[in-house]
C-alpha positions in Angstrom: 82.8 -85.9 -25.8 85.1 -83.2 -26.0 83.6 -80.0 -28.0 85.7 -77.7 -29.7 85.8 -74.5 -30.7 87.8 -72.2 -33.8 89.3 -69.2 -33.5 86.8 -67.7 -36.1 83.8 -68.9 -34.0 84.5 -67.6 -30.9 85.7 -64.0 -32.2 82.6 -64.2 -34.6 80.2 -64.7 -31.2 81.9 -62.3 -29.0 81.8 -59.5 -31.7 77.9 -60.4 -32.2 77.4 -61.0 -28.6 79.4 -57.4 -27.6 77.1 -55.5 -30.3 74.0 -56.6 -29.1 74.6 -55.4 -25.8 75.7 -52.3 -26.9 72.1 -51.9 -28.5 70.8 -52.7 -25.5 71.9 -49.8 -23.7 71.3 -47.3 -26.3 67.9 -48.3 -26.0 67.6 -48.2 -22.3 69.2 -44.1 -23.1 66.9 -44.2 -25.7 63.6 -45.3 -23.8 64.7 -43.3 -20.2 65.2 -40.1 -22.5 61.5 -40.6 -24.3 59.6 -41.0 -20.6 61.1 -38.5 -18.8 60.5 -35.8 -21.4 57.3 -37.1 -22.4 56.0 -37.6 -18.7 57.1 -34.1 -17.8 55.8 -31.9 -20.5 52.7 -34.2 -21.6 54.0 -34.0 -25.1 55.8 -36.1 -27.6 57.8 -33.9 -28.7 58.9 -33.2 -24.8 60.1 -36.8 -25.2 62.2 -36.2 -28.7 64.1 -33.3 -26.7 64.8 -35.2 -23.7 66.5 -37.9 -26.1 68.2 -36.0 -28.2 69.8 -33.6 -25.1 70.9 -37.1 -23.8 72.7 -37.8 -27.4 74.1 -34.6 -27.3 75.3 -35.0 -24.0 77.1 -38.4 -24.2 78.2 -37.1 -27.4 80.0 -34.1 -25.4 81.4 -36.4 -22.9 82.9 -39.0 -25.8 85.2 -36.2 -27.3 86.4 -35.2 -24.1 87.1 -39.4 -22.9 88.5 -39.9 -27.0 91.3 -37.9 -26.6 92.3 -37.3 -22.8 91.1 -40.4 -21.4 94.2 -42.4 -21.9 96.6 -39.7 -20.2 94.1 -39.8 -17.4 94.7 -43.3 -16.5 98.0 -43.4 -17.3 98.5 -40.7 -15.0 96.3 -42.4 -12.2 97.8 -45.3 -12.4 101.6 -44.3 -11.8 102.8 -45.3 -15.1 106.3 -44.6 -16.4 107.0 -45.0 -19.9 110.1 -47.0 -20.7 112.4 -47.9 -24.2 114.6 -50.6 -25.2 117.5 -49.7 -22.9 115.8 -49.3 -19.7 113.0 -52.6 -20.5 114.7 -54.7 -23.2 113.4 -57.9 -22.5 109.8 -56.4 -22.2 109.9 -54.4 -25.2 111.5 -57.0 -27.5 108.0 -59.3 -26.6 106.0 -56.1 -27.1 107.8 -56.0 -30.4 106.9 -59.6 -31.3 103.4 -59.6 -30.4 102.9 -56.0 -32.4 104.2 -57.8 -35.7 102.0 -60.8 -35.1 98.9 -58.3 -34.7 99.7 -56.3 -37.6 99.7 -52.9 -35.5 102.1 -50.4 -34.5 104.8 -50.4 -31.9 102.9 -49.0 -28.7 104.0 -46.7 -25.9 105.2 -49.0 -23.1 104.5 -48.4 -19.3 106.1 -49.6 -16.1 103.7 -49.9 -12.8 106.1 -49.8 -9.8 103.6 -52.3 -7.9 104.8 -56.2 -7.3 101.0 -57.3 -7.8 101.1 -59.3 -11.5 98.9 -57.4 -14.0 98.5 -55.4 -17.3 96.5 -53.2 -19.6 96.0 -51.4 -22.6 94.4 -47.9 -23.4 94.5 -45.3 -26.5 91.5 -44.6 -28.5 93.2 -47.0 -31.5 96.0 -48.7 -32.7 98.3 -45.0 -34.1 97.7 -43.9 -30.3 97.9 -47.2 -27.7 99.8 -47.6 -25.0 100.3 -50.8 -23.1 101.1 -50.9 -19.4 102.6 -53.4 -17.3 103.8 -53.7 -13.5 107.0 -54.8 -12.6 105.5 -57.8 -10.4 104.1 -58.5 -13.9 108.1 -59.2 -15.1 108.9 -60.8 -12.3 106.9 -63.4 -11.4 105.5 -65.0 -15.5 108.1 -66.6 -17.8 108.6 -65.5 -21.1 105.9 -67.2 -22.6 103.1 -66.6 -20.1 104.3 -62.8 -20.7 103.9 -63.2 -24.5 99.9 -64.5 -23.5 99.7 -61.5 -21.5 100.7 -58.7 -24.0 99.2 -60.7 -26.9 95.7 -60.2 -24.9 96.9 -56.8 -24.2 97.2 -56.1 -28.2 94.5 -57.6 -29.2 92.9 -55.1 -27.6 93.9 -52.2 -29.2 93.7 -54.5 -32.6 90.4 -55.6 -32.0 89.4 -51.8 -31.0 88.1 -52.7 -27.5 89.2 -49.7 -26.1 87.1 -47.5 -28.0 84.2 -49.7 -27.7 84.1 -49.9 -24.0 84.5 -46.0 -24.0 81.4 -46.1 -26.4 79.8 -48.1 -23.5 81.0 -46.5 -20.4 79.7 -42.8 -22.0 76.1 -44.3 -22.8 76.0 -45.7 -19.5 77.6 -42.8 -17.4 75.1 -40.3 -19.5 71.9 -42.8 -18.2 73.0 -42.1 -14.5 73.5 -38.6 -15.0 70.3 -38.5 -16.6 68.4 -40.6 -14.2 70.1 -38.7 -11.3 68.6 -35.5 -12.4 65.1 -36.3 -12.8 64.5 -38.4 -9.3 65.9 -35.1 -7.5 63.7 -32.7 -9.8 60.8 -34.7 -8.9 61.5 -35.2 -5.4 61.9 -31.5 -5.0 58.6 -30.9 -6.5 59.8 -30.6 -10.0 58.0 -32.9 -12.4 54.2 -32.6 -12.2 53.3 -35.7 -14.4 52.6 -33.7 -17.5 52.2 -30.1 -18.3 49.1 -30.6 -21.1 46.9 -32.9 -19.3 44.5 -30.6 -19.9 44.4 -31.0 -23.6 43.6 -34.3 -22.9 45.1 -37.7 -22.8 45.9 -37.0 -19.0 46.0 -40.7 -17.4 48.3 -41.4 -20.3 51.1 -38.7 -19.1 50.8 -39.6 -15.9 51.5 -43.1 -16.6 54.4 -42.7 -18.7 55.5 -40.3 -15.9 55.2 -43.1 -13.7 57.4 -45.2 -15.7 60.0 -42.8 -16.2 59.9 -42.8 -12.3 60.5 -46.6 -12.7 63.1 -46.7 -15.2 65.2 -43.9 -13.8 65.7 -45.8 -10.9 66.2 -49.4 -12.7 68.4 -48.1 -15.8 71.4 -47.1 -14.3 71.6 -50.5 -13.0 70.5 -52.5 -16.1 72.9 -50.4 -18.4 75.9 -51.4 -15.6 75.3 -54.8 -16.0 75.5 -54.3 -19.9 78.1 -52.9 -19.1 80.1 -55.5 -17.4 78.5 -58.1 -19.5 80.5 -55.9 -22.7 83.7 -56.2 -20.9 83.3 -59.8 -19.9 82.7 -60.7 -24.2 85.7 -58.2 -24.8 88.2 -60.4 -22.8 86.5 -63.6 -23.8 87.5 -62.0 -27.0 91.0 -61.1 -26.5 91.8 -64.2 -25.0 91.1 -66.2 -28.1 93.2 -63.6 -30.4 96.1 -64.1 -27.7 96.0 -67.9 -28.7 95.9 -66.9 -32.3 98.8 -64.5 -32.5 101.3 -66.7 -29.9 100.1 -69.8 -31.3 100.7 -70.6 -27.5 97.5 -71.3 -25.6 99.6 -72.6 -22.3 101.2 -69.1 -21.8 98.5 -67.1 -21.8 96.2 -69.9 -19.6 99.7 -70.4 -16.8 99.5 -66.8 -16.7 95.8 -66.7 -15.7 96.8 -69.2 -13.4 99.5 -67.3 -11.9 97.8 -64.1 -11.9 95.2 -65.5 -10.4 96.5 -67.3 -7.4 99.0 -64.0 -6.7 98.1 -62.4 -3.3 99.6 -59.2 -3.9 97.0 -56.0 -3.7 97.1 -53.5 -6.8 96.9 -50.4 -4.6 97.0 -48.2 -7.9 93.9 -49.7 -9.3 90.2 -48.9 -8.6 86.8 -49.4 -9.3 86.9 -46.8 -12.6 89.7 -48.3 -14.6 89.6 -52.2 -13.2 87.7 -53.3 -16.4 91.1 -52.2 -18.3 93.5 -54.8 -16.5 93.9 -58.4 -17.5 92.8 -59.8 -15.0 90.3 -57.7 -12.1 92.5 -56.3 -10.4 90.8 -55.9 -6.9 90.3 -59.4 -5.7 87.3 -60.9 -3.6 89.0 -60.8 0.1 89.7 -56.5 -0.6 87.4 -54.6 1.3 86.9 -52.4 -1.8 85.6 -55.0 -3.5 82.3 -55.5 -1.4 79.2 -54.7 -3.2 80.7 -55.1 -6.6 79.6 -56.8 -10.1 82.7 -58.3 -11.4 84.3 -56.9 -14.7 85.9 -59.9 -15.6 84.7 -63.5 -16.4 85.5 -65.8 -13.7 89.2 -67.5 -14.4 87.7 -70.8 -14.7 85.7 -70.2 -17.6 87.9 -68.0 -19.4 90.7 -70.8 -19.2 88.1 -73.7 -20.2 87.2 -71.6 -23.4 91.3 -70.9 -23.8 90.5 -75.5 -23.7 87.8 -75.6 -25.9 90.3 -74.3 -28.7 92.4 -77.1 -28.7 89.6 -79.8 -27.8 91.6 -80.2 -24.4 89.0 -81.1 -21.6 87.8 -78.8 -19.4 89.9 -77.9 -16.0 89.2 -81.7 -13.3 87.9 -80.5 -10.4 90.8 -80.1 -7.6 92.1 -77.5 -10.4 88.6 -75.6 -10.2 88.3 -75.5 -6.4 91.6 -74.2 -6.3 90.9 -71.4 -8.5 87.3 -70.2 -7.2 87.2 -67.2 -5.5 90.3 -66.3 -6.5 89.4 -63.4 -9.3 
């Protein structure tokens, strides 16, 4: 029997599922913060400090990512802004999708790279800026563009960029964080508790051997979170690109397509590949070796693109061919 899905329902999961996770690595911060301090000074208030220097410090690194991060990758990635003379087909979809979203016109970008891809930053919907390459234009029809940029949009809509900026802050200040306490205590820094004295010793010294623990498991838990935020975000963005075209076969032939390209992104790397639509660095790139993926696997995300039209799921020649592939 063919299950199938609403609009509301996915959106509604992905929203709860995306917040969650977020939690989740607040309290990793959280819990890393409390041992170390508490495991190095013996004291809970050592522990209070230690969390709130690590608030204050992803605090400090969120105003500085809120409102130059978005030049940053612009800049990176080779982007030229272009206007209704120079892009008109491109900005006329732009256009469309932007009504159908209920957001303002964006700033709109040109890649010089013939590898098919897009993506979205600004810190909301006043201040986004969408960016697409020219192999992008080239190689999808209209309508599979219009699948594209309505993902793109329902990005900056749905405030995704800000909430993965939220995320990648809590999780770069945990690796910071961890960092600096396992080279204080392997230069002879942490001593496991300065008031053992006043009792409560074997106490310190375990917490300090948890901290020890966590500091070297958290920065990988919290990058998993991580990835597993960005994976809900496009599940998410997929489903509002079916609800603002009305069109789920663009935006799944463009997955497809996208998909299947061989071309390399050279201007992509491994700190803005969650922004594109699809990852940009594919499996048979050296530079992807050793690398969670930032992006649900194409299969899945066209199956659930399926289970909102009660379409069955993809036969299994179509599966194989796209396996490995993102």
């Amino acid at each position: 029997m063919i299950t199938r899905t609403t609009f509301a329902a996915q959106q509604s999961t992905n929203r709860r599922n995306s917040i969650l996770l977020v939690i989740a690595v607040m309290a990793v911060l959280a819990a890393l913060g409390f041992t170390i301090g508490f495991g190095t000074s013996g004291a809970v208030e050592g522990g209070y400090a230690v969390t709130g220097g690590a608030i204050v410090l992803a605090s400090l690194l969120s105003v500085g990512s809120y409102f130059g991060g978005d030049k940053l990758v612009l800049a990176t990635s080779g982007a030229k802004e272009v206007d209704q003379k120079s892009a008109p087909q491109l900005m006329n979809v732009v256009q469309e999708m932007a009504l159908a979203a209920g957001v303002p016109m964006p700033k709109v970008y040109l890649i010089d790279d013939t590898a098919p891809n897009a993506f979205a930053t600004g810190r909301d919907p006043q201040h986004a800026s969408v960016a697409i390459t020219t192999g992008l234009l080239q190689k999808l029809d209209r309508e599979e563009l219009q699948g594209v940029i309505g993902h793109e949009l329902s990005h900056v809509r749905n405030f995704d960029i800000r909430f993965s900026l939220l995320v990648a802050v809590l999780v770069g200040s945990i690796a910071l964080m961890a960092d600096f306490f396992l080279r204080f205590t392997f230069w002879g820094g942490g001593r496991g508790g300065g008031n053992r004295d006043k009792g409560g010793g074997g106490l310190v010294v375990i917490v300090y051997l948890v901290a020890i623990v966590l500091a070297i498991l958290a920065p990988i838990i919290a990058r998993l979170v991580q990835l597993a935020v960005s994976r809900q975000r496009e599940y998410l963005a997929d489903a509002s690109s079916v609800e603002l075209t009305r069109n789920p076969r663009g935006i799944e032939r463009a997955l497809a397509k996208i998909a299947g390209d061989k071309e390399v992104l050279e201007v992509a790397n491994r700190a803005t590949q969650h922004l594109y639509f699809t990852n940009p660095i594919k499996k048979f790139e050296q530079r992807s070796s050793s690398m969670f993926s930032t992006h649900p696997a194409i299969v899945d995300r066209i199956n659930r693109l399926r289970q909102l039209t009660g379409e069955p799921a993809l036969v299994q020649s179509d599966v194989q061919a796209l396996t490995g592939l993102d």
